[in-house]
Every structure is written in structure tokens, then in C-alpha cells.
C-alpha positions as CSV (number, residue, x, y, z in Angstrom):
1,X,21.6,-6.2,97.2
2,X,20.0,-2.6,97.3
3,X,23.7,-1.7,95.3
4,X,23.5,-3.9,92.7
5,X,19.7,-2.7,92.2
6,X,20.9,0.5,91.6
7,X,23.6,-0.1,89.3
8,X,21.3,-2.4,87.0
9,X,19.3,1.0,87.0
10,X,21.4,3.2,85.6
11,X,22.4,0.6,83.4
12,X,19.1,0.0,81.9
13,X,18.8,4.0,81.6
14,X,21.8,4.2,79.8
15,X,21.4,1.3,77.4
16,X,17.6,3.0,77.0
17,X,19.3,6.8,76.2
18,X,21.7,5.0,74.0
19,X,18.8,3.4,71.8
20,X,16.6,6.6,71.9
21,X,19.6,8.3,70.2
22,X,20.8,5.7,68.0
23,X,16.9,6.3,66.7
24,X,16.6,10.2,66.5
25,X,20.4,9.6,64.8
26,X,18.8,7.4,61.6
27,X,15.4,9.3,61.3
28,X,18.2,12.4,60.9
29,X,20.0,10.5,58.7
30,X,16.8,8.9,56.8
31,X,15.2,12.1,56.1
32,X,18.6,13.7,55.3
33,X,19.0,10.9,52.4
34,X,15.9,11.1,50.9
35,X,16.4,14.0,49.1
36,X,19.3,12.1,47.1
37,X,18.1,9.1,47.3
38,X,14.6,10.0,45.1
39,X,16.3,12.8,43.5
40,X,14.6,15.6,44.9
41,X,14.6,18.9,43.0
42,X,16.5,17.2,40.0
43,X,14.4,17.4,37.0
44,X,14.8,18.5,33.3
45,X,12.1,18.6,30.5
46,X,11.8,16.3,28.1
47,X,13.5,17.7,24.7
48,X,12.1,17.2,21.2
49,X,13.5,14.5,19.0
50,X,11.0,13.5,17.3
51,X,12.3,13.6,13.6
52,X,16.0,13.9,14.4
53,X,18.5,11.1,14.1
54,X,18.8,8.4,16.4
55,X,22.4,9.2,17.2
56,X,21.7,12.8,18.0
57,X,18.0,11.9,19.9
58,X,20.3,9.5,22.2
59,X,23.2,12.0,23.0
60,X,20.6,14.5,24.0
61,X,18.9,12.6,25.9
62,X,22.1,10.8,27.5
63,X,23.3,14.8,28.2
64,X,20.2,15.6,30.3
65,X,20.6,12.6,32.8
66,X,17.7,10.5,31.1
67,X,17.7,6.2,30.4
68,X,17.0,5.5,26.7
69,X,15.1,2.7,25.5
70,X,14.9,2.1,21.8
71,X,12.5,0.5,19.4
72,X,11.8,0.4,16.0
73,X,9.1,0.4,13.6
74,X,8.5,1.2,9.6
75,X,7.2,4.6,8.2
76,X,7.9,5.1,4.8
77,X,6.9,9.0,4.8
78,X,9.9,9.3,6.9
79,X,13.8,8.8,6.6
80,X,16.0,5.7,8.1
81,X,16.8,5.7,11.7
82,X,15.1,8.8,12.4
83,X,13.0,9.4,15.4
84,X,9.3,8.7,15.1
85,X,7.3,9.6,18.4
86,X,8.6,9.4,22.2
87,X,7.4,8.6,25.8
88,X,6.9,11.4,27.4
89,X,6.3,14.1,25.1
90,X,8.0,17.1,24.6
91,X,8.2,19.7,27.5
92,X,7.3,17.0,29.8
93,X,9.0,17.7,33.1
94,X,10.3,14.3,35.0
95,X,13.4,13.2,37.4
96,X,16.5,12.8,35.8
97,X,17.5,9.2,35.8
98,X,13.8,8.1,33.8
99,X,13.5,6.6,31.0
100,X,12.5,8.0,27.5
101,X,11.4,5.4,25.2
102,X,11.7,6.4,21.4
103,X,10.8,4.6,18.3
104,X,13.4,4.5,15.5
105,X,12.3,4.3,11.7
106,X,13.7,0.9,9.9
107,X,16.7,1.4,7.1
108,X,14.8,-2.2,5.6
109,X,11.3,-1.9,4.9
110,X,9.8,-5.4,5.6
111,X,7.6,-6.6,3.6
112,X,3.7,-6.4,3.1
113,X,1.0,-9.1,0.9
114,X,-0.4,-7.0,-1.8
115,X,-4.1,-6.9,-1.2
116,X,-6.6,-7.2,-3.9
117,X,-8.3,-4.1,-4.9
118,X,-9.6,-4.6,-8.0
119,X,-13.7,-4.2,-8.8
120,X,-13.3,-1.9,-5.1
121,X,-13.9,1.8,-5.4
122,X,-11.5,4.1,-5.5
123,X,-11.7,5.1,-1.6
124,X,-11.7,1.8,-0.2
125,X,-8.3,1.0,-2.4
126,X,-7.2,4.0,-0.8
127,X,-7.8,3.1,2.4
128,X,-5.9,-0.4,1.9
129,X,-3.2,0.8,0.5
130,X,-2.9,3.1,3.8
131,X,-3.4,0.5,6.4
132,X,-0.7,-1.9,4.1
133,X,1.9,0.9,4.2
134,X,2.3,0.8,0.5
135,X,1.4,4.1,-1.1
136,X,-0.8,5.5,-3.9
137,X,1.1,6.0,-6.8
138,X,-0.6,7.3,-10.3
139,X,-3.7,7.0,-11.5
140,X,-5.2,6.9,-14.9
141,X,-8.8,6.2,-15.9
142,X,-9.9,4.0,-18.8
143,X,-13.1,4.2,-20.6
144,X,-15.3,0.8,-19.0
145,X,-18.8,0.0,-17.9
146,X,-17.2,0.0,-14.3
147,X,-17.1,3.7,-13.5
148,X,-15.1,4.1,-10.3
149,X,-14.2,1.1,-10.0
150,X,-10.7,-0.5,-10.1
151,X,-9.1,-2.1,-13.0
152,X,-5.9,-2.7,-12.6
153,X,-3.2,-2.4,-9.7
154,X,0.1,-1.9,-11.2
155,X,3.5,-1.9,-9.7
156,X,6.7,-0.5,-11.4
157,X,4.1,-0.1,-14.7
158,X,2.7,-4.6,-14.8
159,X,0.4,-5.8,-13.1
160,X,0.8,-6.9,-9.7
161,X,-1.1,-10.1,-8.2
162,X,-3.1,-9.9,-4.6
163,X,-0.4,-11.8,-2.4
164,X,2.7,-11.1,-4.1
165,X,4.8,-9.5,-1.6
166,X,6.5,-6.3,-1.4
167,X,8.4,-3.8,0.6
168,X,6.1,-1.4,2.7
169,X,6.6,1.9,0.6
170,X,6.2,0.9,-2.5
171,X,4.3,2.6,-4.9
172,X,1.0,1.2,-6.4
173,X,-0.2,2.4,-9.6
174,X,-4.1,2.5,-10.3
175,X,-6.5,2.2,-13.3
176,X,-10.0,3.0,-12.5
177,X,-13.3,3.0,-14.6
178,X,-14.2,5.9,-16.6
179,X,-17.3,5.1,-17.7
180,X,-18.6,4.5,-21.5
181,X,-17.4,7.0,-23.5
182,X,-19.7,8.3,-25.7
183,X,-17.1,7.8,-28.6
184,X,-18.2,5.5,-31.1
185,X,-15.0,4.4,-33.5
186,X,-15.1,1.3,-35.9
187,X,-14.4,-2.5,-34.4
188,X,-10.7,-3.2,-34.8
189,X,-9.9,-6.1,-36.7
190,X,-7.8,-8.4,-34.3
191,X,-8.3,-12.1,-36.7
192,X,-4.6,-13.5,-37.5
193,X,-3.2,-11.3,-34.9
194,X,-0.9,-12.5,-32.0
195,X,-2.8,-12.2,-28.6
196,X,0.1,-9.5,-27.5
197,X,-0.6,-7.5,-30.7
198,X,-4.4,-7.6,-30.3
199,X,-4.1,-6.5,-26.2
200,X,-2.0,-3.7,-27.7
201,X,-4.5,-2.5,-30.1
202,X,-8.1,-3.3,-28.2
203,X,-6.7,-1.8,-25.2
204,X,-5.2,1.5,-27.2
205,X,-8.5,1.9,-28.4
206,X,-10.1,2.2,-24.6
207,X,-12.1,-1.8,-25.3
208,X,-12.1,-3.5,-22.7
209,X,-11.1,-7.7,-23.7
210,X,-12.0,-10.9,-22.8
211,X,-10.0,-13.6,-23.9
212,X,-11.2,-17.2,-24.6
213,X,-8.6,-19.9,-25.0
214,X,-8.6,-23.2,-26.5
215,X,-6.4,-26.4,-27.5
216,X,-3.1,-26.7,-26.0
217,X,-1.5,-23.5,-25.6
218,X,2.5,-23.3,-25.5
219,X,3.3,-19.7,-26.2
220,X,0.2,-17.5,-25.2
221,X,2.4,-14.2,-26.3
222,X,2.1,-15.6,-29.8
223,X,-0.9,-17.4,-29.4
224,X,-3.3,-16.4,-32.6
225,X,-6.6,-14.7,-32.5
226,X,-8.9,-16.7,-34.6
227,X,-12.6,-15.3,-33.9
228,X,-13.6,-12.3,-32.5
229,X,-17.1,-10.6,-30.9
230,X,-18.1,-8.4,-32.3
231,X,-16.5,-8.7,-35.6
232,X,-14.7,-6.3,-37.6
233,X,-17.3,-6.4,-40.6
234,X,-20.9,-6.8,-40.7
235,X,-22.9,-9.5,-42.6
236,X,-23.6,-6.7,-45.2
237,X,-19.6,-5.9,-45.6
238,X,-19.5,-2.8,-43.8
239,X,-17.5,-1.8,-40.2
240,X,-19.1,-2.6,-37.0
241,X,-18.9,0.4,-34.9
242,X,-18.3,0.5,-31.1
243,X,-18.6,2.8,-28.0
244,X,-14.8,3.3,-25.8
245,X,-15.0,1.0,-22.5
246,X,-17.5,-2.0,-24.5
247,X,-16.4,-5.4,-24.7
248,X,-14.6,-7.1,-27.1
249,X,-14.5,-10.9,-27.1
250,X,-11.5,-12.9,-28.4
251,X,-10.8,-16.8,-28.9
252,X,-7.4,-17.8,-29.3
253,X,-5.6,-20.6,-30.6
254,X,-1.7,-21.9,-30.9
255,X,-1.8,-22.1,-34.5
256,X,-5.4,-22.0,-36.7
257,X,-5.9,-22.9,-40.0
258,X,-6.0,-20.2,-42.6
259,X,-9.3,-21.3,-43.2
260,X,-11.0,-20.3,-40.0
261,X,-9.2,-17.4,-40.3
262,X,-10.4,-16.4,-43.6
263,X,-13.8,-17.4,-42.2
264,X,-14.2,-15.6,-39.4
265,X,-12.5,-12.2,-41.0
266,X,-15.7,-12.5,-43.3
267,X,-19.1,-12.9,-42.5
268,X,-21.2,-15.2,-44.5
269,X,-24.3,-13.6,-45.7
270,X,-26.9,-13.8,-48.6
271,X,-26.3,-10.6,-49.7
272,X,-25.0,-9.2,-52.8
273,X,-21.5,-7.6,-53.5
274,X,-24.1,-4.7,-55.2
275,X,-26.1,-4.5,-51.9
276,X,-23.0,-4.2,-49.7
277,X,-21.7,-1.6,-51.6
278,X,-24.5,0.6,-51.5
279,X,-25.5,-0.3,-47.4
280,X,-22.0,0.7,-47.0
281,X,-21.8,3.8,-48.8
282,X,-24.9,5.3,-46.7
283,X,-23.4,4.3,-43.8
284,X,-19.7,6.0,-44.5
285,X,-22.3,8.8,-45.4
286,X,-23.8,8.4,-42.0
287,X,-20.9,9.0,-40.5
288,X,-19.8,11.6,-42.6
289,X,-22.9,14.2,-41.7
């Protein structure tokens, strides 16, 4: 008995050493590792490629040990499939092995509603056109009662509606309120003319129109001005004169009869032909001094 005592003992002893090694082996081992395993000591700064090429940001990137994750996003100040901003920055010193996320500029613009910026000032349209991505293009001012106000929003030189869409980039054209000019010039005589050559000739005299229609209208391009506010002639037979930027008021028809043509291009008055004459030379006299 006392023997087999003993030899359970040593047994135990030596299954006990055998553990305490096997123990003090892997903590040697563990801490050995660790250095590999987390890449101790192995780190690179972050390189700049912001602005360069996608092909070239990934290779460089790729070279220095680092993951790349890629997304994409529009910037029309900026070139397709170039590099727009990174995660980390620049100089930023990590483990080799991370990940650099970069965002890619789009080769497709998508597209963008345009917003309606017309009777808005001049800043806010600015501002719009900003947070739409489209971009300010030219912009001309046009004698009206508005000053500093928007007119029109052109795009490739026509008018463009609120909603229609279009590519983010494009350019948007403005036409903003100058004020009324203190230019006075005669009223232009638009009766009998097609609405197209009336818009032409009111609108290249700085007036600003508005356009009443009536009856059936199947061309409006050729549609006929038949009345207009104010008129070409006074009662008395003598031009009506008119500041740049005022209002000009138009009806139009399909096709009116000569008579209210004839009509409207001359105002009915009790006057004489001898009184016209002579209110009109004072006036042309008027203007003259």
C-alpha cells in the first residue's frame, strides 16, 4: 500500500510540472504572436489622393498595405472618376492592413428638379442653384419694376420650367430686375403684329408684357395682337411715351377682323385733325428741347 502511495505521488507531480509547462510554453508563445498577430510596429501614413485618379489612388494605396473601399458621389467642379475626399486624411499614421475609404466623382451626372427661382432675389437663387448642384451661369439685367429680383431662368438660352429635370452641372442662365429706367422712348405699335413679332419688339425695347388671350387659339406663335395698353397713339394723334421696365398689355386673338384692328390702332376722339396737328407739334417740340 505505502508503494503504490508513493508512486501515485510522483505521478501527480509530474502530470502537475507537465501542465505548469505546457502553461509558461503558450503565455511564451501568446505574447510572442501578438506582435504579428496585431501588427505591431507596422504602420504607414496615409498618402494624399484626393484629386488623383481612381486607378492611381487604389494602386497607392494597394502598395502601402492598406484595404480600399470605394464610393461614389457627383461634383461637377471636379473631373470623372477622380478622388473627392478620404477616410483618414492625409498624413494620418494607421496599421497597414486598414481600410481607406475614398469617394469617386461620377462619369454620369444624375439628374436634379429645376427649382423655381423666379420673383426670389438674386442671393437666394444663388444659394439654390448651389444646394441643386446646377451652377450659375450668365446674368443680364433688364429694366423692370422688380429690381433685384428674378425674371427669368434660362437654360441653353429658353426658358426653363421649375421641375423640368436636368443633369447636376448644368448651367443656369439669369435675368434679374434692373429697375425703371429713367428712359422714356415712344409706345411701340404692336396692333396686326404676330404675338412672336410683338415679344420681339416690346421685349427689345426693355417693356415688360403681359399677354391676354382670347377665343380659340391654334397657333399662339402666329396668334395676332389686336388691342394693346397703352396704345401706340393718343386720343389727340400723337405717340404715347413710356419709361424702360413699364408694362405693356397685349390681347390676342387667332385671326381679328381688320376692323378691330383698324380700331384699336386709332383712338377715337372729338378732336380735330387741326388740333392734333398742333398738340402734336408741341409735343415733338417737347421732346426736341
Amino acid at each position: 500500500m505505502g508503494f503504490i502511495k508513493e508512486e501515485t505521488k510522483r505521478s501527480f507531480r509530474f502530470n502537475l510540472l507537465v501542465v505548469f509547462l505546457l502553461c509558461a510554453l503558450l503565455y511564451v508563445l501568446f505574447f510572442a504572436s501578438l506582435s504579428f498577430i496585431t501588427r505591431h510596429g507596422a504602420e504607414a501614413k496615409v498618402p494624399l489622393v484626393v484629386n488623383r485618379d481612381v486607378r492611381m489612388a487604389v494602386a497607392e494605396l494597394e502598395r502601402l498595405g492598406f484595404e480600399v473601399d470605394v464610393d461614389s458621389a457627383y461634383d461637377p467642379a471636379h473631373k470623372a472618376y477622380t478622388v473627392l475626399s478620404q477616410i483618414p486624411d492625409v498624413n494620418s499614421v494607421v496599421k497597414t492592413g486598414r481600410t481607406i475609404f475614398i469617394t469617386v466623382n461620377k462619369a454620369e451626372p444624375p439628374l436634379t428638379p429645376m427649382p423655381n427661382l423666379q420673383n426670389l432675389s438674386f442671393r437666394s437663387a444663388e444659394m439654390i442653384l448651389k444646394s441643386n448642384n446646377l451652377i450659375l451661369g450668365d446674368t443680364t439685367y433688364r429694366p423692370d419694376i422688380a429690381k433685384g429680383a428674378i425674371l427669368e431662368q434660362l437654360y441653353k438660352g429658353q426658358p426653363i420650367r421649375p421641375g423640368t429635370m436636368l443633369p447636376q452641372g448644368s448651367r443656369i442662365d439669369l435675368v434679374i430686375g434692373d429697375g425703371l429706367s429713367s428712359v422714356q422712348m415712344n409706345v411701340p405699335d404692336v396692333v396686326g403684329l404676330t404675338y412672336n413679332e410683338a415679344n420681339a419688339m416690346l421685349s427689345g425695347s426693355g417693356l415688360t408684357i403681359t399677354a391676354m388671350w382670347e377665343g380659340e387659339i391654334t397657333d399662339s406663335a402666329n396668334a395676332v395682337i389686336f388691342s394693346q395698353t397703352p396704345t401706340a397713339l393718343n386720343e389727340l394723334g400723337s405717340p404715347n411715351r413710356i419709361k424702360q421696365g413699364d408694362l405693356v398689355d397685349i390681347r390676342i386673338k387667332q385671326n381679328p377682323t381688320p376692323e378691330e384692328l383698324e380700331r384699336n390702332k386709332t383712338p377715337q376722339s372729338g378732336v380735330t385733325t387741326e388740333e392734333a396737328e398742333q398738340t402734336k407739334g408741341t409735343n415733338e417740340n417737347q421732346d426736341y428741347q
